[in-house]
SETI-616394 format. One record per residue (C-alpha): x, y, z. Coordinates in Angstrom, 3 decimals. Layout:
BEGIN
<gulo><x>X</x><y>Y</y><z>Z</z></gulo>
...
% end
This chain:
BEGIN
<gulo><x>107.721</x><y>104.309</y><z>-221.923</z></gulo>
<gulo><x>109.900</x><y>107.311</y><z>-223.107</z></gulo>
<gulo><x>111.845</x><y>106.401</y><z>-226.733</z></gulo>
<gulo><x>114.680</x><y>109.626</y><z>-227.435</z></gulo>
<gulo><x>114.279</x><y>108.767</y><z>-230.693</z></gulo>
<gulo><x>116.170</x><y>108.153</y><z>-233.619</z></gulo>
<gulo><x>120.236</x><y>110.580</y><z>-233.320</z></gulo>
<gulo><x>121.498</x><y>111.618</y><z>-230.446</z></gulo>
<gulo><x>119.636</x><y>111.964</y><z>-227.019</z></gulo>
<gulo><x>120.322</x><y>115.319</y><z>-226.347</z></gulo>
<gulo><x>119.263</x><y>116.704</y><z>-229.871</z></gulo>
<gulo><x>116.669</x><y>119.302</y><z>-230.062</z></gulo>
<gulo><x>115.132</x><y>117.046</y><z>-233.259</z></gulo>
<gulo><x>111.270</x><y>116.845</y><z>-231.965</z></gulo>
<gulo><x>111.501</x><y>112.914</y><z>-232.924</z></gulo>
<gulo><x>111.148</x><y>111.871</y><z>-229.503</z></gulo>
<gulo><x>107.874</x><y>109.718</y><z>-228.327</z></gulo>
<gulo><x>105.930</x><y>108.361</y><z>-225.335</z></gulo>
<gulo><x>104.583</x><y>105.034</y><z>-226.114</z></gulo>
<gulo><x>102.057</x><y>102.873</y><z>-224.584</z></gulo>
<gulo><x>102.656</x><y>99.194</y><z>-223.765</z></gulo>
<gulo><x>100.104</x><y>96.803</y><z>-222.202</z></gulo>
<gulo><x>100.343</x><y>94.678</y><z>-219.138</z></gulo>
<gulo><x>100.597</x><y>91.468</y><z>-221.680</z></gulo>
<gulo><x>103.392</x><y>93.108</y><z>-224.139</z></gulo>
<gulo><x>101.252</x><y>94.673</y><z>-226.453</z></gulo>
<gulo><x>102.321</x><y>97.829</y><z>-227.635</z></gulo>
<gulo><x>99.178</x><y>99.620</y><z>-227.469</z></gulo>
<gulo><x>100.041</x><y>103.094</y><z>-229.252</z></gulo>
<gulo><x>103.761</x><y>103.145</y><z>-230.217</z></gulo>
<gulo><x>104.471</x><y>107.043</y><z>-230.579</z></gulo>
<gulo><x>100.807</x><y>108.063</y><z>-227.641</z></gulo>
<gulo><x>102.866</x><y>111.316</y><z>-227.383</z></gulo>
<gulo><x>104.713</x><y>112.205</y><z>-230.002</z></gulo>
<gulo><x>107.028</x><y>115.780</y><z>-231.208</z></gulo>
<gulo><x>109.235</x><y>115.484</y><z>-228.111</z></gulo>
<gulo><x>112.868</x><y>116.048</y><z>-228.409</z></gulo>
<gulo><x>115.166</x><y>113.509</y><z>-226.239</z></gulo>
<gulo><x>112.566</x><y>112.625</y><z>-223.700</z></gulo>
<gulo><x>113.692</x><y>110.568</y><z>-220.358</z></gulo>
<gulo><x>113.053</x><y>110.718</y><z>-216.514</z></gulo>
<gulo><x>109.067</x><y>109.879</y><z>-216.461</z></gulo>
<gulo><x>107.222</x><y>110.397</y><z>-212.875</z></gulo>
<gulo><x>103.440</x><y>109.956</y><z>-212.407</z></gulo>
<gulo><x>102.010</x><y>112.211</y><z>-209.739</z></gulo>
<gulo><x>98.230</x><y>112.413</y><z>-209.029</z></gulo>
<gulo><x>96.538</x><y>112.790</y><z>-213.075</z></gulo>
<gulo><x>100.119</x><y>114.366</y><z>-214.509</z></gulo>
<gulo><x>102.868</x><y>112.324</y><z>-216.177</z></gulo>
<gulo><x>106.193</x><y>114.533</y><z>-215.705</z></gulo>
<gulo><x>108.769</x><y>113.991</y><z>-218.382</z></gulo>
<gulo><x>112.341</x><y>115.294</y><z>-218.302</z></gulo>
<gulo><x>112.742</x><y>116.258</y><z>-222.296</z></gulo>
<gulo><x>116.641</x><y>118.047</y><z>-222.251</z></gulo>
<gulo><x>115.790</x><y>121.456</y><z>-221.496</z></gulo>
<gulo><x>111.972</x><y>121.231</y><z>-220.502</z></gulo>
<gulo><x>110.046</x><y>119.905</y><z>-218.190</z></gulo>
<gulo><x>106.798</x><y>118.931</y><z>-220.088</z></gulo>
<gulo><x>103.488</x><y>117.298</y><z>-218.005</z></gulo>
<gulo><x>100.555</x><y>116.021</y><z>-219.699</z></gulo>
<gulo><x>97.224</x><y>114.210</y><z>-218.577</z></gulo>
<gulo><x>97.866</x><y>110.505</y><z>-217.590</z></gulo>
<gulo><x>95.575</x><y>108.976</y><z>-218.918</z></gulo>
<gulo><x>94.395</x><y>110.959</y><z>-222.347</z></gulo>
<gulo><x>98.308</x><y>112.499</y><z>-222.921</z></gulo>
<gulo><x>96.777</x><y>115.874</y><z>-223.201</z></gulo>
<gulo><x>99.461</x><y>118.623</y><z>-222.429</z></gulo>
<gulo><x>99.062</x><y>120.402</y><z>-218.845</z></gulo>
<gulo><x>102.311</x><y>122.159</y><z>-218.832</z></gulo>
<gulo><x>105.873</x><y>122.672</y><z>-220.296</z></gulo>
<gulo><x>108.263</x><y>124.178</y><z>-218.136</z></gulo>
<gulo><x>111.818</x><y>124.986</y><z>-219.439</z></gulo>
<gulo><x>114.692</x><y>125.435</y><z>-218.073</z></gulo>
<gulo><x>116.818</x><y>128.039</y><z>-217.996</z></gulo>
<gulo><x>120.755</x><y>126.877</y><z>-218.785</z></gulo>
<gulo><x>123.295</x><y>128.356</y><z>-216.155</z></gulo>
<gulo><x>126.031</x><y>126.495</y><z>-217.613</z></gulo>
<gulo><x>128.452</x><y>126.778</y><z>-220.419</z></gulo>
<gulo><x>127.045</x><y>123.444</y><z>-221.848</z></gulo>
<gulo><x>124.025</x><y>122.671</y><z>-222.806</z></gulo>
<gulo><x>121.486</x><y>120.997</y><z>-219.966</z></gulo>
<gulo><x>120.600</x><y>117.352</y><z>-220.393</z></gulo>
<gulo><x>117.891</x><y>116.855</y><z>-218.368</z></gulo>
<gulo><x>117.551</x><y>112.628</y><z>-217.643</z></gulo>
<gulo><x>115.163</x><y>111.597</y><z>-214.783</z></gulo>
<gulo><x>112.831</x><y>113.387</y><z>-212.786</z></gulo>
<gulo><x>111.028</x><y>112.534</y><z>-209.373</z></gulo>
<gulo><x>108.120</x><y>114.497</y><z>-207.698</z></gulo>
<gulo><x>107.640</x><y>114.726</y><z>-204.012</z></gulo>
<gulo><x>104.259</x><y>114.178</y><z>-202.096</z></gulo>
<gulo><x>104.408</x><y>118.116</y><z>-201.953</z></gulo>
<gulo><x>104.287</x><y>118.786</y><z>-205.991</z></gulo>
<gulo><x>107.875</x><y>119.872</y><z>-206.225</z></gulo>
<gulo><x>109.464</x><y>118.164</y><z>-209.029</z></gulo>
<gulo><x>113.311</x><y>117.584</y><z>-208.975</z></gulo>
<gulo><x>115.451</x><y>116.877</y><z>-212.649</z></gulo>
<gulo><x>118.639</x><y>115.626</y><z>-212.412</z></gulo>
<gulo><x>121.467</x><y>117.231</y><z>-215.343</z></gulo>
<gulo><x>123.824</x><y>113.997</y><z>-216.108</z></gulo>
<gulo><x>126.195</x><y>116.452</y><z>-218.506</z></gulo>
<gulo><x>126.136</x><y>119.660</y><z>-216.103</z></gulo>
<gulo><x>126.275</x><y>117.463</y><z>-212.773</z></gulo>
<gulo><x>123.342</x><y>119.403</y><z>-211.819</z></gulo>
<gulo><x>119.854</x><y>118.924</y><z>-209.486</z></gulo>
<gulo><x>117.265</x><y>121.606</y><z>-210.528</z></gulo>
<gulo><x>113.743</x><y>122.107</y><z>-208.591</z></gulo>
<gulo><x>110.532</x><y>122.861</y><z>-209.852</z></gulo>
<gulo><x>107.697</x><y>124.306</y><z>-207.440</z></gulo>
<gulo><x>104.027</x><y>123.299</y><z>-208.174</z></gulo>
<gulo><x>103.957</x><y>126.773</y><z>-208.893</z></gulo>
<gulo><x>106.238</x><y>126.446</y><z>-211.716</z></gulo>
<gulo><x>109.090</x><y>128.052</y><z>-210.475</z></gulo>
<gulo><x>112.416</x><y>126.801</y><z>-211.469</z></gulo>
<gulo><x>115.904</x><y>126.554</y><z>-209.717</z></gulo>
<gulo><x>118.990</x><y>124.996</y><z>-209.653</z></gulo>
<gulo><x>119.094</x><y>123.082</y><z>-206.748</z></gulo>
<gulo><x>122.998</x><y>122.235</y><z>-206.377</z></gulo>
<gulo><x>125.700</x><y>121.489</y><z>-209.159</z></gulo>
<gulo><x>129.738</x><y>120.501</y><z>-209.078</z></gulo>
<gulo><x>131.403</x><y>117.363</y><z>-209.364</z></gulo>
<gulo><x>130.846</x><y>115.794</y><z>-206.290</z></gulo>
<gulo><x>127.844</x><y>114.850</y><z>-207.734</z></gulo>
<gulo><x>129.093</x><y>112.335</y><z>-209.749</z></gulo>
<gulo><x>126.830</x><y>113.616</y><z>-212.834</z></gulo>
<gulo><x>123.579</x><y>112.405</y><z>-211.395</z></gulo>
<gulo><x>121.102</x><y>110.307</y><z>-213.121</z></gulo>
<gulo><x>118.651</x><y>108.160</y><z>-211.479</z></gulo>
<gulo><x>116.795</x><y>110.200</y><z>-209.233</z></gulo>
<gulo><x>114.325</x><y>109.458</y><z>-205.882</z></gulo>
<gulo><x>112.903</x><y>111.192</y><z>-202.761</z></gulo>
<gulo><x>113.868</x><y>109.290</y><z>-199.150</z></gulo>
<gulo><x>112.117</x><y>111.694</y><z>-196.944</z></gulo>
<gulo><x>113.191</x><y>115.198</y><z>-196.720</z></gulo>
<gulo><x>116.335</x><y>114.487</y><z>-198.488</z></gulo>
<gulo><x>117.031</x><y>113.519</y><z>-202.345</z></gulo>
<gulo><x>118.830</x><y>110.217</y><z>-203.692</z></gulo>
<gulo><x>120.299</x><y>109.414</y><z>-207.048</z></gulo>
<gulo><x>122.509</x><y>107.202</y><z>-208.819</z></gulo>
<gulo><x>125.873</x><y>108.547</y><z>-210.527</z></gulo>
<gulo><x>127.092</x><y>108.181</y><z>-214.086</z></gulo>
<gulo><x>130.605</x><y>108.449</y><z>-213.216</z></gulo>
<gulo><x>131.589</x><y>106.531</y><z>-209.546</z></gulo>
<gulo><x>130.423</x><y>103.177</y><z>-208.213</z></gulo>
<gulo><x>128.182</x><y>105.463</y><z>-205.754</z></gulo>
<gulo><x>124.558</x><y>106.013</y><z>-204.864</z></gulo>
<gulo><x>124.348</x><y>109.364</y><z>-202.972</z></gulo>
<gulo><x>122.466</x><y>111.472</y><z>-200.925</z></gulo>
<gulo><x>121.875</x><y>115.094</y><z>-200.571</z></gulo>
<gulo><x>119.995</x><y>116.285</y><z>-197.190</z></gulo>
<gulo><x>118.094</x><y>120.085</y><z>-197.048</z></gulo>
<gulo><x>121.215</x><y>122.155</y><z>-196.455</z></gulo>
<gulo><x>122.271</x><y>120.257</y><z>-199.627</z></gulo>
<gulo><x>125.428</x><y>118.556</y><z>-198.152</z></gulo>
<gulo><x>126.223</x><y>115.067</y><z>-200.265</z></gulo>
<gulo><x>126.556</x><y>111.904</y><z>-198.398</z></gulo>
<gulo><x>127.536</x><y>108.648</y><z>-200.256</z></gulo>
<gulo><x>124.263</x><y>106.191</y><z>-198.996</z></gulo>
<gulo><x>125.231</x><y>103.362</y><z>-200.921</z></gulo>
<gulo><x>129.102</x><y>101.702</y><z>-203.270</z></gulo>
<gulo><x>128.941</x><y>99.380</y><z>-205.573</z></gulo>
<gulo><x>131.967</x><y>97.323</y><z>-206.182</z></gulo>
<gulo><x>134.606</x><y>98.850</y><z>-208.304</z></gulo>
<gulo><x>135.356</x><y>97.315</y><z>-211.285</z></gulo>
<gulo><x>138.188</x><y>98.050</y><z>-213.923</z></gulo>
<gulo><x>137.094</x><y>100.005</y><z>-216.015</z></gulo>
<gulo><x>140.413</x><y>101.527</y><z>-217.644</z></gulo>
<gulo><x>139.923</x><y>99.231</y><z>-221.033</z></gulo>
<gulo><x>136.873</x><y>101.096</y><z>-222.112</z></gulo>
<gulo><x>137.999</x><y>104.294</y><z>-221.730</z></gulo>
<gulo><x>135.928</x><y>105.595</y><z>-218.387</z></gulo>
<gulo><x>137.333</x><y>107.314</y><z>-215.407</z></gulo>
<gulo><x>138.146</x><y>105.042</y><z>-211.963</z></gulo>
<gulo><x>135.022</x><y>103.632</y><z>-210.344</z></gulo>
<gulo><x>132.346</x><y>104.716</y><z>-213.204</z></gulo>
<gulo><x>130.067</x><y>102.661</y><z>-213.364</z></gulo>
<gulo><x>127.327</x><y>104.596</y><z>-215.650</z></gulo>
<gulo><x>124.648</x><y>103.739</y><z>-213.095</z></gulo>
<gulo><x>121.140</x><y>104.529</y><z>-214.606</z></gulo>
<gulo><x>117.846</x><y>103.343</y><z>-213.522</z></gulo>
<gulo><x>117.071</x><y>104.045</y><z>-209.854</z></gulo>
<gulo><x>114.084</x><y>102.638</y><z>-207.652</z></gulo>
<gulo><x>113.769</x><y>102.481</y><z>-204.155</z></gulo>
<gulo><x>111.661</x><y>99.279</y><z>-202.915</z></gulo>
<gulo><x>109.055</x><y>100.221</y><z>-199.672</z></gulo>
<gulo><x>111.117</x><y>97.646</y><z>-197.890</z></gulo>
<gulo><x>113.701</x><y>100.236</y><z>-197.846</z></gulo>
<gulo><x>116.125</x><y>97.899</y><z>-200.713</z></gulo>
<gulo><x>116.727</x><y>99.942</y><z>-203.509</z></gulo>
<gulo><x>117.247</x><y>98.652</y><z>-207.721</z></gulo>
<gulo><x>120.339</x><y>100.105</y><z>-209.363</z></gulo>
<gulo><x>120.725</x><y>99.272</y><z>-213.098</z></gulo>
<gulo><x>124.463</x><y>99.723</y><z>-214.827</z></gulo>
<gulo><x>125.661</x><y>99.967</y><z>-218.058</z></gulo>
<gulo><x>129.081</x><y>99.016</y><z>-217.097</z></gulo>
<gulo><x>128.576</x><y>96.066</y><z>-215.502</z></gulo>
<gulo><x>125.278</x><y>94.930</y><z>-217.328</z></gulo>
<gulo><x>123.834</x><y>94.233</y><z>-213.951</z></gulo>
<gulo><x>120.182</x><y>94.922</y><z>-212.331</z></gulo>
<gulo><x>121.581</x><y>94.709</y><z>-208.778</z></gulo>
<gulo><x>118.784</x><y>94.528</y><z>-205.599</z></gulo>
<gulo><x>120.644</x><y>96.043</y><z>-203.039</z></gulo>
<gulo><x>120.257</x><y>96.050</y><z>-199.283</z></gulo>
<gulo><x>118.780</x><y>99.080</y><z>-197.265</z></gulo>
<gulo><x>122.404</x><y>98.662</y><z>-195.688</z></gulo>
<gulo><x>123.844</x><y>98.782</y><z>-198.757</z></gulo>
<gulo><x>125.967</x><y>95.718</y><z>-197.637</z></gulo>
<gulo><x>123.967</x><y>92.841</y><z>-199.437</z></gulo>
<gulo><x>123.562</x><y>92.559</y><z>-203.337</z></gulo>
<gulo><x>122.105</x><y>90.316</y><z>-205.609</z></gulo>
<gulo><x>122.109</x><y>90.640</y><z>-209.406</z></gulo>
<gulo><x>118.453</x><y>90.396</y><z>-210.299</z></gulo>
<gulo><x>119.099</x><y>90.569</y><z>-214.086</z></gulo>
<gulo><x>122.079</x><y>90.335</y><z>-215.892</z></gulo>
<gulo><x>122.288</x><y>91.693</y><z>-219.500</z></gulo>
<gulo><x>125.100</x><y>92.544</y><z>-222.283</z></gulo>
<gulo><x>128.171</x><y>94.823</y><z>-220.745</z></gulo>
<gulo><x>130.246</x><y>97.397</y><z>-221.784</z></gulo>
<gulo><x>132.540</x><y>94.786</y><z>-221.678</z></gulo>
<gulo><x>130.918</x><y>93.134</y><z>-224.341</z></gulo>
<gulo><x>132.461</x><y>92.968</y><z>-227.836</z></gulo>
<gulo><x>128.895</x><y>93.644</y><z>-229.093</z></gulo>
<gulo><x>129.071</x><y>96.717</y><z>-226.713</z></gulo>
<gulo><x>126.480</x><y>97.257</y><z>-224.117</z></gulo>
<gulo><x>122.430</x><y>96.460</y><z>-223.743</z></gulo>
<gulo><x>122.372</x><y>99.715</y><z>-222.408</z></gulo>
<gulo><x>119.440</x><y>99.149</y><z>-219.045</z></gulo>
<gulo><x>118.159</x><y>102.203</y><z>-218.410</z></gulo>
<gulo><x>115.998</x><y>103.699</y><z>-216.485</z></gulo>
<gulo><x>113.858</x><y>100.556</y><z>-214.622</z></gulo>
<gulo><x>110.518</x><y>100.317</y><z>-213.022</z></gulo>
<gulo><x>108.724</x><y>97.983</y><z>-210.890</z></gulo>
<gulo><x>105.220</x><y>96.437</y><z>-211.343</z></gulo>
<gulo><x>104.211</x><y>95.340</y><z>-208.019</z></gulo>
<gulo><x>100.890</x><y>93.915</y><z>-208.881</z></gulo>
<gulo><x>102.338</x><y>91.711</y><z>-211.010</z></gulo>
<gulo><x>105.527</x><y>91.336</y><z>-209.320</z></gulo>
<gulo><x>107.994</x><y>91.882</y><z>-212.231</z></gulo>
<gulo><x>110.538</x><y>94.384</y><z>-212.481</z></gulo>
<gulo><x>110.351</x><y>96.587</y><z>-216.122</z></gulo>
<gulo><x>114.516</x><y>97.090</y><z>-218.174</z></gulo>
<gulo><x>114.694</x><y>99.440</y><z>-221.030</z></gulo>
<gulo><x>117.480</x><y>98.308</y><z>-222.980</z></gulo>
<gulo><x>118.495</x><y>101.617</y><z>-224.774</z></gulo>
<gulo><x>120.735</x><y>100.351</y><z>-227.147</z></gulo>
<gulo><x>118.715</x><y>97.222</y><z>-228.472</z></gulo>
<gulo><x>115.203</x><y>98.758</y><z>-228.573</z></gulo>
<gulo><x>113.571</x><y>96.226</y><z>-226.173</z></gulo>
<gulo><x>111.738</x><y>96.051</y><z>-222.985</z></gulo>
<gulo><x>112.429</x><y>93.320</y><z>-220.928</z></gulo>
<gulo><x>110.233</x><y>92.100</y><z>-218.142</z></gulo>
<gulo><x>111.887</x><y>89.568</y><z>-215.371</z></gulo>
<gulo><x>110.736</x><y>87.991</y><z>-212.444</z></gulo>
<gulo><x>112.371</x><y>89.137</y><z>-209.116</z></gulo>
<gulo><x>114.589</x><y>87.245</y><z>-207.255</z></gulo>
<gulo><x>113.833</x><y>85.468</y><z>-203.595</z></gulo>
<gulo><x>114.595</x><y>89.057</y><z>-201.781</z></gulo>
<gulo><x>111.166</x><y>90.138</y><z>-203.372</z></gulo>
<gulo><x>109.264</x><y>87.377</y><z>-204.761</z></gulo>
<gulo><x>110.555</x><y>84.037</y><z>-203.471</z></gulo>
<gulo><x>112.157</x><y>82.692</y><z>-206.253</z></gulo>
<gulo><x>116.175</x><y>82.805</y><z>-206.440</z></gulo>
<gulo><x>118.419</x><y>83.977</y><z>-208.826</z></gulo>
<gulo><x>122.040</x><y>83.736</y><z>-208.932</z></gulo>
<gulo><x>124.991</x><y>86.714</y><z>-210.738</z></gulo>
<gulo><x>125.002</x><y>85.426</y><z>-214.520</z></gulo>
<gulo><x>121.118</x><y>84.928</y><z>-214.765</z></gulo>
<gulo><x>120.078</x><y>85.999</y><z>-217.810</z></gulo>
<gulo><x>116.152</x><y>87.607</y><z>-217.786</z></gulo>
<gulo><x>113.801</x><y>85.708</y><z>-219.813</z></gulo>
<gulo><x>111.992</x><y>88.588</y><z>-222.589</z></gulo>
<gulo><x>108.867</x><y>87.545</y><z>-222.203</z></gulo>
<gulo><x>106.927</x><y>90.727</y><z>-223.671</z></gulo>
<gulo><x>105.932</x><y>89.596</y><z>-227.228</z></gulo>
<gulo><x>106.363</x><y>91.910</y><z>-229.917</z></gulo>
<gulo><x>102.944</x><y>91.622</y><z>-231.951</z></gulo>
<gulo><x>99.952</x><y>89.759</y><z>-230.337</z></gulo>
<gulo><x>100.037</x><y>87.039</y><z>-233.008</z></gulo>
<gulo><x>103.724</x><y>86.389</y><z>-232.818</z></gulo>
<gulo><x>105.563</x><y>83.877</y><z>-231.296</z></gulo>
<gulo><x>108.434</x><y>86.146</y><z>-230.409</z></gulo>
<gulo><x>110.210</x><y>86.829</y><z>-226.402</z></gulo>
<gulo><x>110.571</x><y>90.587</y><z>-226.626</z></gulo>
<gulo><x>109.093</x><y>93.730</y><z>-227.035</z></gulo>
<gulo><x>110.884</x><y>95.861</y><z>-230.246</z></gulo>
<gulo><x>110.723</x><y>99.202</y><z>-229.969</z></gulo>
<gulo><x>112.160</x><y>102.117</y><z>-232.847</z></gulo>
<gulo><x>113.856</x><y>105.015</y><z>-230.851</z></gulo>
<gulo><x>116.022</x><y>103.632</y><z>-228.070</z></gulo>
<gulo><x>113.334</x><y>103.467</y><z>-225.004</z></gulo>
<gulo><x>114.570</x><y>105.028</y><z>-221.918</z></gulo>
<gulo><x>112.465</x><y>104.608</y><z>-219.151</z></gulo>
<gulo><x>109.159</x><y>103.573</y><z>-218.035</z></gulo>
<gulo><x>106.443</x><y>104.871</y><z>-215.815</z></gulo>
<gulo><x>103.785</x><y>102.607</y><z>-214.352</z></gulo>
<gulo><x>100.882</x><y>102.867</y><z>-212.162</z></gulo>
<gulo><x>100.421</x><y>99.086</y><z>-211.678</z></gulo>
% end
């Protein structure tokens, strides 16, 4: 699980961390990989674990965390890059998506690096997947999954309902859509920080259930912040980040995946503990966690 670390998560501070976390909730090494900057996206791919760390693409060994390669990335734009998730095709090519520039960049197996498209019809991409020959991500600012094919025209794949968002200050339709996972059965997860939702969405985009339901922007508290999600299939729970709280929250999945149903309003049981010994319903983790990679 990636942790930006204590500031902001787009400083160049090297207090950044990969940390370790057993199937049972035990946080097996807290900081495994440690002197990162703001690291996000993870993506395993054969022995490497990619990680999108704002201006670098780092990979290290799986399973002993021993660095195989950083990669950065040269800046094109007036601003500085924020690199947030990362996906890598069956190919080797690695794709980073820029949430401040509203940028996809590419990286060859060779290590070859290139901005892949940019502009505001984006929608300042986070979440990031492969469908195929063509790339999918979630957007920061619309209600919008979209889809880019190899000429690199955008199609909108999936909408989310709008919701008002003029009280807390965003621009019509944002939604601040963050994690990102597409299901084999073609359904797809889409976590918000707007809304506070998990949503399991339809491969027609049409049907939507909230899977998990966690603190809003709406709320006065401000928001839980789920980021970047994963799925652990053998054990058939679905993995939230909660950014702002410092927790990892595992939840069962509804009937659309497991059998079980869950209405909007359901509130995840935490049911990582936070030290073997304690009787506690959550993991705690120092340094904001962002997202999670697993191989389970």
């Amino acid at each position: 699980m990636s942790n930006v670390g204590p500031g902001s998560p787009g400083a160049l501070d090297h207090n950044g961390f990969i940390s370790r976390v057993s199937p049972n909730g035990t946080i097996v090494q807290l900081a495994w990989i440690a002197g990162l900057n703001g690291p996000k996206g993870l993506w395993l791919f054969e022995d490497g674990l990619y990680v999108a760390d704002i201006n670098t693409l780092r990979v290290f060994n799986r399973f002993s965390g021993a660095s195989i390669a950083t990669i950065p990335v040269p800046n094109p734009f007036p601003r500085p890059l924020f690199l947030n998730d990362v996906v890598v095709a069956n190919n080797g090519t690695a794709f980073i998506t820029d949430s401040v520039n509203s940028a996809l960049f590419q990286v060859t197996p060779q290590e070859q690096v290139s901005l892949l498209t940019s502009g505001p019809t984006l929608g300042r991409p986070n979440g990031i997947q492969v469908q195929g020959a063509n790339i999918t991500w979630v957007t920061l600012i619309s209600n919008k999954v979209l889809r880019t094919n190899p000429s690199n025209h955008v199609f909108t794949q999936v909408e989310l309902p709008v919701v008002d968002v003029s009280q807390v200050g965003l621009p019509p339709g944002a939604l601040l859509l963050d994690g990102y996972i597409r299901l084999q059965n073609g359904r797809v997860l889409v976590s918000s920080w707007v809304t506070g939702d998990v949503s399991l969405i339809s491969p027609s985009g049409k049907e939507m259930t909230t899977l998990a339901y966690v603190a809003s922007r709406f709320d006065p508290s401000g928001p839980a912040g789920p980021a970047d999600i994963n799925v652990d299939l053998t054990r058939d729970r679905v993995l939230i980040p909660l950014f702002n709280l410092g927790q990892l929250l595992i939840v069962p999945p509804p009937s659309e995946v497991s059998g079980t149903s869950r209405s909007k309003g359901w509130i995840p049981q935490l049911l990582m503990p936070a030290k073997p010994s304690a009787i506690v319903s959550r993991v705690d983790v120092v340094g904001n966690p962002e997202v999670l990679a697993t191989s389970c």
